[in-house]
N, C-alpha and C positions, 0 to 999 in steps of 0.2 A: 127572432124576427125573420121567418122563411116566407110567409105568406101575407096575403092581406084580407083581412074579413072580409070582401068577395071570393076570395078560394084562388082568386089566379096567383100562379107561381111568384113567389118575389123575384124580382132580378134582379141578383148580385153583381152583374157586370155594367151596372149602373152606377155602381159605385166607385167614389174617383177620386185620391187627393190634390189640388190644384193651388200652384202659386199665386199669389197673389199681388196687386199692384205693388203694394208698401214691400215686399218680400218676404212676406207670413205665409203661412197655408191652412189652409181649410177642408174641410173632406165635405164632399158632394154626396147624396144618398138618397134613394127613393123614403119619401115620406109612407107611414105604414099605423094601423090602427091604436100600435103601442106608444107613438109619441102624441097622445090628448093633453097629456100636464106639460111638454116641452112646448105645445103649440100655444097653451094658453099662458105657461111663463115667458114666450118670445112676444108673443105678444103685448103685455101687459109692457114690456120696456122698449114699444114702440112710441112717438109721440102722435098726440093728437093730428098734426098736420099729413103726416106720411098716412096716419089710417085715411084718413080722409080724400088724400090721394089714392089711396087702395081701392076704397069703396062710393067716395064722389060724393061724400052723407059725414057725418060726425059720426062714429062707429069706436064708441067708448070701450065694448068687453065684447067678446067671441059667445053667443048662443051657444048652447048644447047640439043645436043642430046645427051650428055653422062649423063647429070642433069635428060632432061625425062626419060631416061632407069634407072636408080639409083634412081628413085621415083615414080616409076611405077615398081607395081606387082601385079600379081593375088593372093600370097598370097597362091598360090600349086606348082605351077611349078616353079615360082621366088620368090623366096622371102628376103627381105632386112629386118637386126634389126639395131637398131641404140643405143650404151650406149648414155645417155644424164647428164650431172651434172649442175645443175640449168638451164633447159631446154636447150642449148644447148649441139650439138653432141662432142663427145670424142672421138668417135670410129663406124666403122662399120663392117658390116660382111654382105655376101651376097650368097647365092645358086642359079644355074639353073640347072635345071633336065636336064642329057641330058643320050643317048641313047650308043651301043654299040661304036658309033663313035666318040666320043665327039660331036656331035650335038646335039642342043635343042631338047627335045623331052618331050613330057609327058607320064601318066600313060597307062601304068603299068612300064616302064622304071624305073629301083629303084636307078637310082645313081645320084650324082649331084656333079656338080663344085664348092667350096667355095672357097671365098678370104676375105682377112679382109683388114685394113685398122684404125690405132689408130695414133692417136694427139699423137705428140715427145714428147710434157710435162706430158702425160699421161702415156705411155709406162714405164713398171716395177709396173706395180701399179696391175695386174693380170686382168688388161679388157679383151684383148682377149681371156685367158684362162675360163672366164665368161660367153664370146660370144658363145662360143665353144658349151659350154655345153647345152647354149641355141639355139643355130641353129641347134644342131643336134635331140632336145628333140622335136623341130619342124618338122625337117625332117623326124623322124621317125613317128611323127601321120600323115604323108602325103605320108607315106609308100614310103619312099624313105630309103635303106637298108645301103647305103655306101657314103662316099663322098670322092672325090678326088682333090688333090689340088696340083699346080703349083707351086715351089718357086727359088727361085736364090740360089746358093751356100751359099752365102757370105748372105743372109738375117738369121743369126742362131737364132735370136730372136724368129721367126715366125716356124722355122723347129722346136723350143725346144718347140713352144706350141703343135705342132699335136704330136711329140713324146711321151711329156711329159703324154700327157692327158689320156693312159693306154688301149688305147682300141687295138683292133688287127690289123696288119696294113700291109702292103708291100712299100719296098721304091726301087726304080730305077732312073737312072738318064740316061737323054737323051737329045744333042743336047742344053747342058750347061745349062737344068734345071733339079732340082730332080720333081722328081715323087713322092707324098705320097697318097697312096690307105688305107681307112680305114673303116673297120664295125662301124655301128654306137649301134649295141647291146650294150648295159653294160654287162662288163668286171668285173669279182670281182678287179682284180686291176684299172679297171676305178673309179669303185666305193667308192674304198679306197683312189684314189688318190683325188676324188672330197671331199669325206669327208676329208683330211688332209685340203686342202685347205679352205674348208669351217670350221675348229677348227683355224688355225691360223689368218683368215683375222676375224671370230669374235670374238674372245681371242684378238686381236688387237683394235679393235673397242672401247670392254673395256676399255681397257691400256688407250686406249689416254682419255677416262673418265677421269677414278681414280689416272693417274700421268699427270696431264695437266703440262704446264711449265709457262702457268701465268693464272688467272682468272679472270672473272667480273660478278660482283653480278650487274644485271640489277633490279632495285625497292629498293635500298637502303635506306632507308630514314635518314635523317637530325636530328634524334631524336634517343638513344637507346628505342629500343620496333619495334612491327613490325615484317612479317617474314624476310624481305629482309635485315633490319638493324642487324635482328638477328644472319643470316646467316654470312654476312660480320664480324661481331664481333670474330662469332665462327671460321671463316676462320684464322681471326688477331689472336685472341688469341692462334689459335691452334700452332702458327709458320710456318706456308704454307713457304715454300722455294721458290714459284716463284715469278713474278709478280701478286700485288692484284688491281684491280682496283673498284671502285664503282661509278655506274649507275645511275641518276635519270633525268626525261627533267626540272625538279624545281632546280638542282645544279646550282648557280652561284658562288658557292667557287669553287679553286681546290684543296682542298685539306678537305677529313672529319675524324679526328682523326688520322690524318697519312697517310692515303690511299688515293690517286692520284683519284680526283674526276672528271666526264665527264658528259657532259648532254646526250650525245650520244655514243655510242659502238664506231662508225665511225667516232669519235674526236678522239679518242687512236691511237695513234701513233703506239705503235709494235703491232704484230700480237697477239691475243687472244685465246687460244686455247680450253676453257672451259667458257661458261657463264650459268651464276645460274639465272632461270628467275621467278623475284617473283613479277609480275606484276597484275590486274586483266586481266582476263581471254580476254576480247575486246579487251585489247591491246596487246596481246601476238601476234598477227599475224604481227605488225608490227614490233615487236622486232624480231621476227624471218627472217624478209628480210634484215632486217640491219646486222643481226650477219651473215644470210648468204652469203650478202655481202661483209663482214669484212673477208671472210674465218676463220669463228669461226667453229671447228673442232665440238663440242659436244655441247646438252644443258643440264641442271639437270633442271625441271619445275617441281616448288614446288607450284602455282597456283592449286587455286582449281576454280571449275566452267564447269567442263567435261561431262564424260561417268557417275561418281555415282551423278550428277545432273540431269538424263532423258537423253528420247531421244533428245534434242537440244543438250545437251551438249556431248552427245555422235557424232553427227556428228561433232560438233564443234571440238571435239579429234581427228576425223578422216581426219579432213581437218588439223589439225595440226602437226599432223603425214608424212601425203604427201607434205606439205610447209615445212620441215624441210629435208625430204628426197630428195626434189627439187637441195637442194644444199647441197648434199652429210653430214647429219650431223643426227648423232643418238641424241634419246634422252631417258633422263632416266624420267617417270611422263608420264602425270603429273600425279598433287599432289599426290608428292613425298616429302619422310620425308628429303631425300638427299642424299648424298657418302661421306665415311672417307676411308683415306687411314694414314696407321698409320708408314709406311716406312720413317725410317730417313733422308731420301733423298726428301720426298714428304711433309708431315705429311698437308693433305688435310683435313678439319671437313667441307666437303659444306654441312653441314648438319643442322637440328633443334636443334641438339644434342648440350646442354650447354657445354660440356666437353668434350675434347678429349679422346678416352677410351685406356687404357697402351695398349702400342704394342704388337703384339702375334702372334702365329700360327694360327689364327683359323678364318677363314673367313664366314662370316655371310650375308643372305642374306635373307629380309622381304618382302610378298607384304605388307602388313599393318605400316602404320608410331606405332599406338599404340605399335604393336605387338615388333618392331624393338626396338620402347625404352624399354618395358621389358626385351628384349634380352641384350640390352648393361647396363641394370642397373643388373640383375642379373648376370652377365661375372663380374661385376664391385663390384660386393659383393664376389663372388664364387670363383673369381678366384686366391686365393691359394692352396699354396702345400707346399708338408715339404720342395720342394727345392725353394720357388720362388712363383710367380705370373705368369698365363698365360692372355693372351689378343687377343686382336685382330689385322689382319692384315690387312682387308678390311670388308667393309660393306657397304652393299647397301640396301635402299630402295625402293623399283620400282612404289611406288604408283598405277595409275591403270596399270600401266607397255605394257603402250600402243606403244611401240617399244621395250628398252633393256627389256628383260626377263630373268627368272631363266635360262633356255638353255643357253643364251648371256654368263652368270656370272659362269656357271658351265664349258663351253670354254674357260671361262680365269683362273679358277679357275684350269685345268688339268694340268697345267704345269707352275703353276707359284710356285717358289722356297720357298717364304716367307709363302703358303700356307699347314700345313699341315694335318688340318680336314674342311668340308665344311658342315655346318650346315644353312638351309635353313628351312623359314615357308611360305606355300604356302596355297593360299586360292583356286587356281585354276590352272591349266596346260593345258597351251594354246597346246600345239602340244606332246601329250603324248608320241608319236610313238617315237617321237627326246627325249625327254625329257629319257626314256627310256635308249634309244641306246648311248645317251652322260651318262646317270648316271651310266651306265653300264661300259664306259671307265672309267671314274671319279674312280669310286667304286673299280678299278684294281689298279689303284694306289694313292689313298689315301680314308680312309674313308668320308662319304657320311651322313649324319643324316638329315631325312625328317623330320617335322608334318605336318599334312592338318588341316586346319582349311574349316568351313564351309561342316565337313565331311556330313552332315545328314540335309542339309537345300535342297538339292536335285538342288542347281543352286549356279553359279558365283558369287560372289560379283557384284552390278550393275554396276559396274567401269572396270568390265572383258569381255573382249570383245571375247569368245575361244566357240571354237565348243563342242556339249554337248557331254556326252560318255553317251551312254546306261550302260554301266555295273558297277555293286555297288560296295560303296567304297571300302568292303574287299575284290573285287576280284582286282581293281587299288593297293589295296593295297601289294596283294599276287605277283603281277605283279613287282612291285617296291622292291619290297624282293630277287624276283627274275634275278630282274640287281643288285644286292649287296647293293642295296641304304638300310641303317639304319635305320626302320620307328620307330616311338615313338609318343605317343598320345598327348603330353603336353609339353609347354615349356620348364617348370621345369626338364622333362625328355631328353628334346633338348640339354638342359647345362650340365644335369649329365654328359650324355655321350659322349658330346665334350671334358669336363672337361679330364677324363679318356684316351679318343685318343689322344688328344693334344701333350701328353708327356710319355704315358706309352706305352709300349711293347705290342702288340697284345697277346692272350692268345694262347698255342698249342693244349689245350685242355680243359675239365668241370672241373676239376677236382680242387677243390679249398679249403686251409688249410685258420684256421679259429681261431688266438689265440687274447687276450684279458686280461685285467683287469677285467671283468664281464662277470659273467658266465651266468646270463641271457639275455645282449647282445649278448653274444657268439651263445646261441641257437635262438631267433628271426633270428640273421645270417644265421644258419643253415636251420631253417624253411622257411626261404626267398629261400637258393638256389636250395633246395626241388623245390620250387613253380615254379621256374625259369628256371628246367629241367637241373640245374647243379647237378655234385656228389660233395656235399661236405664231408669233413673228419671229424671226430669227432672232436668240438672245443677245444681247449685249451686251458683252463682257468691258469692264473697267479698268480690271485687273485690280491686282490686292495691294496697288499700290494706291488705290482710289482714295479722295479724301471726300469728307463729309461736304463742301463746295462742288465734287465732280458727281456723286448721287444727286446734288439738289439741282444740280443743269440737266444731267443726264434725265431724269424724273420730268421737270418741267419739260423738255423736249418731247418723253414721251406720252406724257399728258394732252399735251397740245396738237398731236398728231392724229387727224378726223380719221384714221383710220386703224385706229389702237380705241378699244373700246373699258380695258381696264389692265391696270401693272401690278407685277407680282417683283418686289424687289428682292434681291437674293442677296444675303450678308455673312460674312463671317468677319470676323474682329480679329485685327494683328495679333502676333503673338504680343503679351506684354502691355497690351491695347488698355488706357487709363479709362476712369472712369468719364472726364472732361472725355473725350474723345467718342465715346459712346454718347454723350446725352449730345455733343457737334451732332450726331450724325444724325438723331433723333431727332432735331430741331429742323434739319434740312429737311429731312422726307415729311417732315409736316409741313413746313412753308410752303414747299412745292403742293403739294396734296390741297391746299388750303388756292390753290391758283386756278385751279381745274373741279369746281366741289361736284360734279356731276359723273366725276369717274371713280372707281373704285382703288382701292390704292390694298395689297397685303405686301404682307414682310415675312420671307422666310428666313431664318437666324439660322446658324449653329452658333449652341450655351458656350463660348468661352470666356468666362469672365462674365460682367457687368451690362452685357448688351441689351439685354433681354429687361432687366430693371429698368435701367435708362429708357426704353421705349414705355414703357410704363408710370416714368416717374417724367417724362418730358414737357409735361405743358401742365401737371398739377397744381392746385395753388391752394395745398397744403405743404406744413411742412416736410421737407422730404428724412428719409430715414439714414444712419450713416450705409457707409456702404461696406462698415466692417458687421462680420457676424459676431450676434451677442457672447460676451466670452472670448474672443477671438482679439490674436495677439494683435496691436497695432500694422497694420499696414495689410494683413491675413485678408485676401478672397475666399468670398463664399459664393457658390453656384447658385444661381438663379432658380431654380426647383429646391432649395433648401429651406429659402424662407417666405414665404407667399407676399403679394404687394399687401403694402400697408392698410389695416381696415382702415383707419381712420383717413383715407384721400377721398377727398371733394369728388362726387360725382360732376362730372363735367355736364353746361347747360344742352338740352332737349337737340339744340342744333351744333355741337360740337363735333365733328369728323373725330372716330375714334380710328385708327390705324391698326390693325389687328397683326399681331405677330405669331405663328408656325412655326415647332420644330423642326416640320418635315413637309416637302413640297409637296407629296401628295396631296398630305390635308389642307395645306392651302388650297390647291388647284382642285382636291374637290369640294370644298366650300364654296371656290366660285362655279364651279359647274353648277353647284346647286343654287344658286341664284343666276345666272343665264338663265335656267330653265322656270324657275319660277318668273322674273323677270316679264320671259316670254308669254310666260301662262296670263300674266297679269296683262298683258297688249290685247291679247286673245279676248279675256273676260271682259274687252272693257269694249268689245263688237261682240254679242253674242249670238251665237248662230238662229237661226229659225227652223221648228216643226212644219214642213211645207205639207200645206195640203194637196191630195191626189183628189181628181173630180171623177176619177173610175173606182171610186173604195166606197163601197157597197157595206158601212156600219151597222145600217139595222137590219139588213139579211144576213151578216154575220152572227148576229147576236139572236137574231133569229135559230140557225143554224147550230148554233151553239146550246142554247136552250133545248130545242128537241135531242142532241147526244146525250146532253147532261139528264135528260129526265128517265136514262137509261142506265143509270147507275155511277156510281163515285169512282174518279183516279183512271179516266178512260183513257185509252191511247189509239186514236183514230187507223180506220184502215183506209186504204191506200186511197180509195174514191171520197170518202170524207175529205181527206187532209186535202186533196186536190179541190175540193168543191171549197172546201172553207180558205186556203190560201188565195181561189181564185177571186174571191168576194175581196179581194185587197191587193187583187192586179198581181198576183204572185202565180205565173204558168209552171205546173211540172211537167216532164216530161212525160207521157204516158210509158208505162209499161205493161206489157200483160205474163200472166202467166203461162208459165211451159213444163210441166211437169212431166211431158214427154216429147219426143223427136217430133212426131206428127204435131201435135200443139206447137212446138215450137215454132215448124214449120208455116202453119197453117198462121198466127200471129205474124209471124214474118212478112208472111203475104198484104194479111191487112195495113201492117204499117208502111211496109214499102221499103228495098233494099236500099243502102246498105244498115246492116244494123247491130248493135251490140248485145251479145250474152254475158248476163253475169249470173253469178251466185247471190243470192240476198241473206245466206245462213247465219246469224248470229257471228261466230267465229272465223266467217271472212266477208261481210259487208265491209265495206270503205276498204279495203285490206287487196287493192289490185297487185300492190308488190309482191302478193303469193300467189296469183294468178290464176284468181276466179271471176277475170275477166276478158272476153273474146271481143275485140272491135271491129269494127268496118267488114264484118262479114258479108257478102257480096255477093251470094246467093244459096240455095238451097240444100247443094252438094257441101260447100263448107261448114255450112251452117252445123249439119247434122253429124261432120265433122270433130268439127268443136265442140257439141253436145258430148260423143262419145269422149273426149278426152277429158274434158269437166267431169266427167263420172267416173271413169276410170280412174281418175288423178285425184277425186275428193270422196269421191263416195256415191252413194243411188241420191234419185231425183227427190226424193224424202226429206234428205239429209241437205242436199244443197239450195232448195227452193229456189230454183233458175228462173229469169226473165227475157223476156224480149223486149229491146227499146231502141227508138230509129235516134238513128245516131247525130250526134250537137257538135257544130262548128269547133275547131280543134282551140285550145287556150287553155287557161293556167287554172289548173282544179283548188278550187276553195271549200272552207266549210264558214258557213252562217250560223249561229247557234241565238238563243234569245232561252233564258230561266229566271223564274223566280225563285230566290234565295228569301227564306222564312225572316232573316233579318235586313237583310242589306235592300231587299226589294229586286225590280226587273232588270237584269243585266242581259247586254249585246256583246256577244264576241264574234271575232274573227282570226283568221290566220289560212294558211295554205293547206292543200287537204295530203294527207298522206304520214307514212310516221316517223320522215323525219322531224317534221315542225310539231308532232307529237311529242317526240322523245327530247327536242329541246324547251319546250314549253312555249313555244313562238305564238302564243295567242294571243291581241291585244281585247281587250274590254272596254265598254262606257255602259254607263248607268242609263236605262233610258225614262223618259223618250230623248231621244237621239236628236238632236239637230243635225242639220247641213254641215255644219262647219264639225261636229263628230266625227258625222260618217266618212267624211274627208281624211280628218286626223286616225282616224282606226282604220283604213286603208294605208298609209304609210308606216304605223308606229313597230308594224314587226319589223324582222330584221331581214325577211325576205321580199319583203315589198320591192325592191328592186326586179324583182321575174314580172311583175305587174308591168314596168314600167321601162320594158324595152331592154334587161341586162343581155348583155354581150352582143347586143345585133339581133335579139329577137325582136317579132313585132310588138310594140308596144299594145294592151289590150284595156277594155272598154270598161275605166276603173267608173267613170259616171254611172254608167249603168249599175256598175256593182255597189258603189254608194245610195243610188235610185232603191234599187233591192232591199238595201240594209233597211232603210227609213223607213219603206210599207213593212217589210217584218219589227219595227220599233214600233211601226203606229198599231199595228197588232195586237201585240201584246201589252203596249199601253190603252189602248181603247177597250179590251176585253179583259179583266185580269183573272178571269176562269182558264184564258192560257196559260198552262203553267210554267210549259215545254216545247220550242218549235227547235227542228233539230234540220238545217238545209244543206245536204253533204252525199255526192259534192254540185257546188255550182262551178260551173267552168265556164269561165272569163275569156268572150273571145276578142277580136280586134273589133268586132261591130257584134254589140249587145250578152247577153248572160242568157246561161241553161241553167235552170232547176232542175237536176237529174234524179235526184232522191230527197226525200222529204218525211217527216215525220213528226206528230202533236200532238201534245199531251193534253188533257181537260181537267177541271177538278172545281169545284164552287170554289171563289171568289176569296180569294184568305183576308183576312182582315189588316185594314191599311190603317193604321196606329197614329201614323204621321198626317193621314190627312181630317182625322177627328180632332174631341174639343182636347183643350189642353189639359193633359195628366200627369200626373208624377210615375214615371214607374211602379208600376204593382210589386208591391213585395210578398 
């Protein structure tokens, strides 16, 4: 299927797999002369009413000539998609270009007629609002502007999708049809509408993962051991509420330890909505036509044998991928560690996980099985508090997460009730731009806590199949900061600071009181929140003769104190210290905590004995456990990391203050650093800045401008009168320079610009590089001038070599560089930082994604660490950061308005006490790369 009986090329990049409302998928695809029998069997299982809707007529059977018109197109002027779910049609949609008259017409003609057409059993499932998005993403690369379309009164299903879909529109009604005329430009509410639609149909998608209504472990075996027997065990044991079935073609029992045994999927009587497939890797293809035969809605593929086995096994993924997508069905893997779902109504382990982990707020999501079981073992040790145990509510493992990905999980994760922190370890990020833009919603309403693993190996895990990013991790990093997401280096850090959101109160501000049993814990405390760019307050030592009554006054006091904005309490336990005496003092730091619920309350411990329990076991309302270890002689202590808090404790209700308790004060204090700053970030988002527009930004003579380079060939890199002419068209002055390739030129430039003025070199190897001194300033007339020419030559080499300039010289101030690129995934990125190599050799650059707001270019003016030279350090004059914020914006709106810029490079700009110089300048061009995120909605390509 490469062409179409016209001859014109087929276009493959027309083709799309897309979620669906219910959380099914479909694959979109240009209609072509080989589907005649699919159009006439989609047809036939329309009803009368929808045809009739189609055609405005009773329209029983499809002609011979209305089959060839309906599979025949050129593919510009006509064009037909078709949804397909397990290769046949569902739905179609179709355009003809036609002219001022409603007749067929081609180009330049920019309008066209569409109509759709969706199967009755399909319809409500958001196909045509799908289609939509795709025939018109088509129309517009075919330079067709608008499309119009015909409907019946009474057809409202079809009126509410052109409505619905946001774009600009005209409606009239004539001769007992409406009329709907509509631009096919995106619309910010186009675009918001496609994005809602695209969060709830793959927030869906999930759901029917993680709360299937019955399951089947396909590879079960006949033996406990095994992963497939494992699974099923761990399904049983967990208490799954639905139906369980187990898989194998060696079954001749029916029944294995209780669970309703099949040699086939397609023996099982009801419907399956979930199968676990733990077969080897050969036979997984044909497991997957049978499920999708059975209408099995999802799979979890815990098989290994894929993309981290080589190239075979990477196509092997990608044909796996497309045979499961064939018949509408996501999959999570493979080898994948598996999905828990810990909700009382579900309670799902299709996991490797021996044990189901206690139910909680806090949903977790791994690409690594490894990583995922250190995550649920450590939740599983940590997760106390003085009120309660936290746990988990979902977790997922995605393995090479060759379909559901983090994105997927973070859609479902927005709005789901039982969720309220989302802690995520990621080895790679397949679509950064999204990945971005959803953690950015996410992060608005509830917190977000990142690690990257694989930061510094420079490539994907081989199981990751994602587009590379040019840009290094701390500037993806500085990116991910700047959608609110919560970065953190280490797992152990992953959990603190889940631990801490989980249940505590966001902080209002640094400001953090600091009392205690030990006065040497007290100040490490203090010297931590030092480090951590908190204010903390003088600690308060109790002494160790404190009792559980002098923490709960001392706590209350500093709770109540309007200028304490959150307490880190510090404890260690008598020698000898009972276990009564531990749960006193647990009970105090919660009464207190429980007087003040708007502040944050941690507890750093040292393990002596039972302390650490008791804060765990203090306000649960299960039974509690003894507190001798199992085996252990009468009266015998056991350490607190010996035996993890009890699964079986009551997850405490939705609004419970959990009390989080720390080994070590670091990890407290930076847990709560890391909520200040998110806290803040969240103040921030909740006033978001404005794209200001300039009324001297000359858009269509840019773009003009840009068009005539670009018709001069691919990957250009502007010379010097270009990049000034195109900067200038967006209020951006460079400073002229001219060339001087000898004394007399030199001279002679000199003249024209007028004394005083500076020589440099512009040679590759010492451009921006004055600290080696291929730069002469304030030269002051002609004698020196020619001066400093000889010593530049003598000192670097002939005029060839150095490419010397003349440039009259910019008010004195603090040299910067401006940078703006597009990264092939992450999209247009803004940096800044000081020009020179020291802020090189530290990495002191900050970044935003643009377009940039006001309130950015602000924050990316202070966020280095030399932004103090900006702002007046030591008695110098403070210089003219508005302007250099003003600066940033036109070069944001730049390269947001034009995305053929690929590379604007401004270095240096020097910042003086009144206004900014553009002293050197430099731009890259290249056609327009393809913007992924702003088209209709697709599955990743595999």
């Amino acid at each position: 299927m490469q062409t179409s009986s016209d001859g014109h090329a087929y276009p493959a990049h027309w083709e799309a797999d897309v979620v669906l409302r219910d959380g099914g998928t479909a694959r979109i695809r240009p209609i072509t002369a080989d589907d005649a029998e699919r159009l006439v069997s989609f047809y036939e299982q329309v009803s009368d009413e929808s045809k009739y809707y189609r055609f405005f007529a009773p329209y029983p059977r499809l002609s011979a000539k209305d089959v060839h018109r309906f599979t025949h197109h050129d593919f510009v002027d006509r064009v037909g998609l078709a949804a397909t779910v397990g290769g046949e049609f569902i739905a179609t949609v179709r355009y003809d270009r036609i002219d001022a008259d409603g007749m067929p017409a081609s180009g330049p003609a920019d309008e066209a007629e569409v109509a759709f057409l969706v199967q009755d059993a399909h319809q409500g499932r958001g196909v045509a609002s799908a289609l939509l998005e795709h025939i018109a993403a088509v129309a517009r690369e075919r330079d067709i502007r608008r499309f119009a379309a015909e409907v019946l009164p009474a057809n409202n299903k079809m009126i509410k999708v052109f409505t619905d879909a946001g774009y600009t529109q005209k409606r009239s009604f004539e001769d007992g049809v409406v009329r709907l005329e509509f631009d096919l430009e995106p619309t910010d509410r186009s675009v918001a509408v496609q994005r809602a639609r695209e969060q709830r149909a793959e927030a869906r998608s999930v759901h029917r993962l993680l709360a299937p209504g019955s399951v089947a472990v396909i590879g079960a075996g006949r033996t406990p051991g095994g992963v497939g027997r494992s699974v099923l065990d761990n399904l049983r044991d967990a208490g799954f509420t639905g139906r369980l079935y187990a898989v194998n073609s060696a079954f001749e029992e029916k029944e294995l330890d209780g669970v309703p045994a099949h040699r086939s999927i397609r023996d099982i009587a009801e419907p399956v909505d979930l199968a676990v497939v733990a077969v080897p890797a050969e036979r997984v293809p044909e497991v997957v036509t049978e499920c999708g035969e059975h209408g099995v809605q999802g799979l979890v593929v815990v098989s290994a044998g894929y993309a981290e086995s080589g190239p075979e096994g990477r196509e092997r993924q990608r044909e796996l991928v497309r045979h499961a997508r064939t018949y509408g069905m996501r999959i999570i893997g493979p080898n994948a560690f598996g999905v828990i779902n810990t909700a009382p109504g579900v309670r799902l382990n299709a996991s490797l996980a021996p044990q189901m982990p206690r139910p909680g707020r806090i949903g977790l999501f791994a690409q690594s099985g490894a990583i995922g079981i250190a995550l649920l073992s450590r939740l599983h040790r940590r997760g106390g508090g003085v009120t309660g145990v936290t746990g988990v509510s979902t977790f997922v493992s995605s393995g090479n997460r060759a379909d559901v990905s983090g994105n997927d999980v973070l859609q479902y994760w927005y709005d789901d009730p039982d969720t309220d922190v989302a802690l995520m370890y990621l080895e790679s990020i397949g679509n950064p731009r999204k990945f971005t833009r959803l953690a950015r919603r996410t992060a608005a309403a509830k917190p977000l806590v990142v690690v990257q693993g694989a930061r510094h190996g420079g490539a994907a895990p081989q199981g990751h199949a994602v587009r590379a990013t040019r840009l290094p991790h701390a500037t993806v990093s500085a990116l991910l900061r700047q959608a609110g997401v919560i970065r953190v280096d280490t797992i152990t850090e992953l959990v603190d600071a889940g631990l801490l959101l989980a249940r505590q109160p966001l902080p209002r501000g640094p400001r953090v009181a600091i009392l205690g049993n030990s006065e040497s814990l007290g100040l490490l405390t203090y010297d931590a929140c030092l480090a951590e760019g908190l204010r903390p307050l003088p600690p308060r030592d109790l002494t160790t003769a404190a009792s559980a009554e002098d923490f709960h006054q001392a706590l209350s006091q500093a709770l109540a104190d309007d200028g304490c904005d959150a307490v880190v309490v510090t404890a260690i336990p008598a020698v000898g210290e009972t276990s009564a005496a531990d749960a006193a003092l647990a009970e105090a730091l919660r009464s207190s905590a429980l007087e003040a619920p708007a502040k944050p309350v941690l507890v750093v411990h040292v393990e002596l004995g039972g302390l650490a329990e008791a804060l765990s076991a203090a306000a649960s309302t299960a039974p509690q456990p003894s507190a001798t270890a199992p085996g252990a002689a009468p009266g015998a202590r056991f350490h607190p990391s010996d035996t993890a808090p009890a699964a079986g404790r009551a997850e405490p209700a939705p609004d419970t203050r959990l009390i989080p308790a720390y080994p070590a004060a670091e990890r407290a204090v930076r847990a709560l650093a890391e909520a200040v700053k998110y806290a803040q970030w969240r103040l921030e988002a909740g006033e978001p800045g404005k794209v200001p527009e300039y009324e001297d930004i000359d858009e269509k003579g840019a773009a003009r401008l840009i068009d005539e380079l670009l018709a001069r060939g691919e990957g250009l890199t502007l010379g010097g009168q270009q990049t000034a002419a195109l900067l200038g068209r967006y209020g951006i002055d460079v400073h002229h320079a001219l060339p001087a390739p000898t004394p007399d030129e030199a001279a002679a430039a000199a003249r024209a610009i007028g004394y005083p003025v500076a020589l440099k070199t512009t040679a590759p190897h010492l451009r921006h590089r004055a600290d080696l001194g291929g730069v002469r300033l304030d030269v002051t007339d002609e004698e020196q001038l020619r001066r400093a020419y000889a010593e530049l030559v003598e000192q670097f080499g002939p005029p060839t070599v150095l490419r010397p300039v003349v440039q009259g010289m910019a008010p004195r101030g603090v040299d910067t560089v401006v940078r703006a690129v597009i990264d092939p995934a992450a999209g247009a990125v803004l940096s800044f930082g000081l020009s020179g190599a020291a802020s090189e050799l530290l990495g002191d650059t900050a970044h935003r994604l643009v377009p940039v707001t006001d309130r950015d270019a602000a924050s990316l003016v202070r966020s280095i660490r030399t932004a103090p030279l900006l702002f007046g350090w030591r008695g110098s004059a403070p210089v003219d950061t508005a302007a250099l914020e003003e600066l940033m914006l036109r070069v944001s709106r730049l390269v947001d308005d034009h995305p053929e810029v690929v590379a604007v490079s401004l270095e240096p700009v020097v910042v003086a006490p009144v206004g900014v110089s553009v002293l050197g300048a430099t731009v890259r061009l290249a056609r327009a790369p393809l913007r992924d995120d702003l088209g209709p909605r697709t599955l990743p390509v595999v």
